[in-house]
N, C-alpha and C positions, 0 to 999 in steps of 0.2 A: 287150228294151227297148234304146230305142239311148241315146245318151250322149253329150255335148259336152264336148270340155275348152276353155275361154275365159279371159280374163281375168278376175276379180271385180270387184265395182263397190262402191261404195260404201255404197249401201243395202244390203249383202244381208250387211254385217259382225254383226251380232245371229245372223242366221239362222245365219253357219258357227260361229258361240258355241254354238249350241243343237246343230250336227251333231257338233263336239266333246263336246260334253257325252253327249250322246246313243252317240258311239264311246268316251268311256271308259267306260262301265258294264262294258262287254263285260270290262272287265280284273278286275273285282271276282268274278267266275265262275272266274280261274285265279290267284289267290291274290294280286291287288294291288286292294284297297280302297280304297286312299290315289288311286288314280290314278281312280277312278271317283269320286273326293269331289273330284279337283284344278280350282282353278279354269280354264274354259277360260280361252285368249288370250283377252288384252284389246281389246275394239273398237278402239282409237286403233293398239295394235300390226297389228291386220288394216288399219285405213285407212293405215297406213306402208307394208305391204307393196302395197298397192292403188298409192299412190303410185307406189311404186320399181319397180311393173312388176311383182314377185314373190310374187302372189298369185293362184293358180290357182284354178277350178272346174270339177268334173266336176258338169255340168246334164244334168236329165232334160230329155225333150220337151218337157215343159212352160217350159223353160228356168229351173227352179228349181233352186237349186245341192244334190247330196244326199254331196257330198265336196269336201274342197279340199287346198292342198298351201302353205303358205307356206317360202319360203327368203327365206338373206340370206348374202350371201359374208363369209367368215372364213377367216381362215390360209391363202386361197389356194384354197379351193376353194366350191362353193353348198351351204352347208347345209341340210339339208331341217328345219327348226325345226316343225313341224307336219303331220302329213297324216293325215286323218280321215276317213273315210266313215261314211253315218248308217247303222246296223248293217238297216235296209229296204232296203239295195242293198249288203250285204256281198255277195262270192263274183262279184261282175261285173268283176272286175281292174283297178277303177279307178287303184288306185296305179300303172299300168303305163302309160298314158296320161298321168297326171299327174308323171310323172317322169319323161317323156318331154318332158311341157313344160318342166319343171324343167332338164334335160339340152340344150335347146332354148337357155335364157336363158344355159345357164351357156358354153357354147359361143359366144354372143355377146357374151358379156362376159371371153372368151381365156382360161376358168378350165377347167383339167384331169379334173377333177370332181366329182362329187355324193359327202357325207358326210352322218352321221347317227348320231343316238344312239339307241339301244334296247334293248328285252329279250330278252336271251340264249337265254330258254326258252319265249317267247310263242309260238306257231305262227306266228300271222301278223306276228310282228316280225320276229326277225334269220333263223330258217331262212326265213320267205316271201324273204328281203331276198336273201339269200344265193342264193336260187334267180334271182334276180332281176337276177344277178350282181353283187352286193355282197361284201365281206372284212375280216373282221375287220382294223382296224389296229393293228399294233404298238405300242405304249404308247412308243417313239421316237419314230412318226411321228404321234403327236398335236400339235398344236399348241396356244399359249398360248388362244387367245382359246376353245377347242374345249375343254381342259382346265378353262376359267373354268365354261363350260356347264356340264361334267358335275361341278364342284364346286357350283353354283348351283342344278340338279338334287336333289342330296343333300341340301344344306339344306335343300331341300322335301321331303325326308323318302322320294324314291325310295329306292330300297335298290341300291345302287350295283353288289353282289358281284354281282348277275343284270343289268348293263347294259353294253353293248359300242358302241364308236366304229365307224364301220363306212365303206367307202368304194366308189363303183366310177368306173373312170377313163371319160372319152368316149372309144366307138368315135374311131377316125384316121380 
């Protein structure tokens, strides 16, 4: 199957609620429950990133969106604040295209690189991320607005000792 990364549009912000939803189930199968009950993004925050440019879709042929990637820059770099694929088109590397777009915007906008928070021991979180050339970041080189996240995170009840700040710089 082939695959389109595009910008997202306005009407299709319900539907990447429902691909969110739909990709955290997968997390309640390796020991996080809470992430598969977590509310997805809120419509108005995907119509923000619609707005600002910073809201990806990986579309089937049909041009329906079946993964996305939202970011927004913090402390200097584009954080990846969402990236979901609907687990019917897991295993086709869509993070890899979509973070490419992301890599794409963040280079446009003079920023060094792509960061993200995730799970330490998930498969498909930090070792896929890592393969993906991502790095764990030093607890130095977090930043305020990135350390607010992953406080903001916790209060929702992730469990913080399995989640890691992560970063990889743009190719020069």
């Amino acid at each position: 199957m082939s695959y389109r990364i595009r910008p997202a549009r306005a009407s299709e912000a319900e539907a990447l609620r429902e691909i969110e939803r739909a990709a955290g189930q997968s997390f309640a199968a390796v020991g996080y429950p809470e992430v598969a009950q977590h509310e997805p993004t809120s419509a108005a925050a995907l119509r923000d990133g619609i707005t600002d440019g910073a809201l990806f879709v990986a579309a089937a042929p049909s041009d329906d969106p079946v993964g996305f990637l939202l970011c927004t820059e913090i402390d200097g770099d584009l954080y990846v604040q969402e990236l979901a694929v609907h687990p019917d088109h897991a295993g086709h590397r869509l993070a890899v295209p979509l973070l490419a777009a992301a890599e794409t915007l963040a280079r446009s906008l003079g920023l060094p690189a792509l960061c993200l928070t995730t799970f330490r021991s998930v498969p498909w979180n930090a070792p896929y991320y890592a393969r993906l050339g991502f790095h764990v970041m030093p607890d130095d080189q977090i930043g305020p607005s990135l350390r607010f996240i992953i406080a903001r995170q916790a209060a929702s009840g992730l469990d913080t000792a399995n989640r890691v700040a992560m970063r990889r710089y743009l190719p020069a």
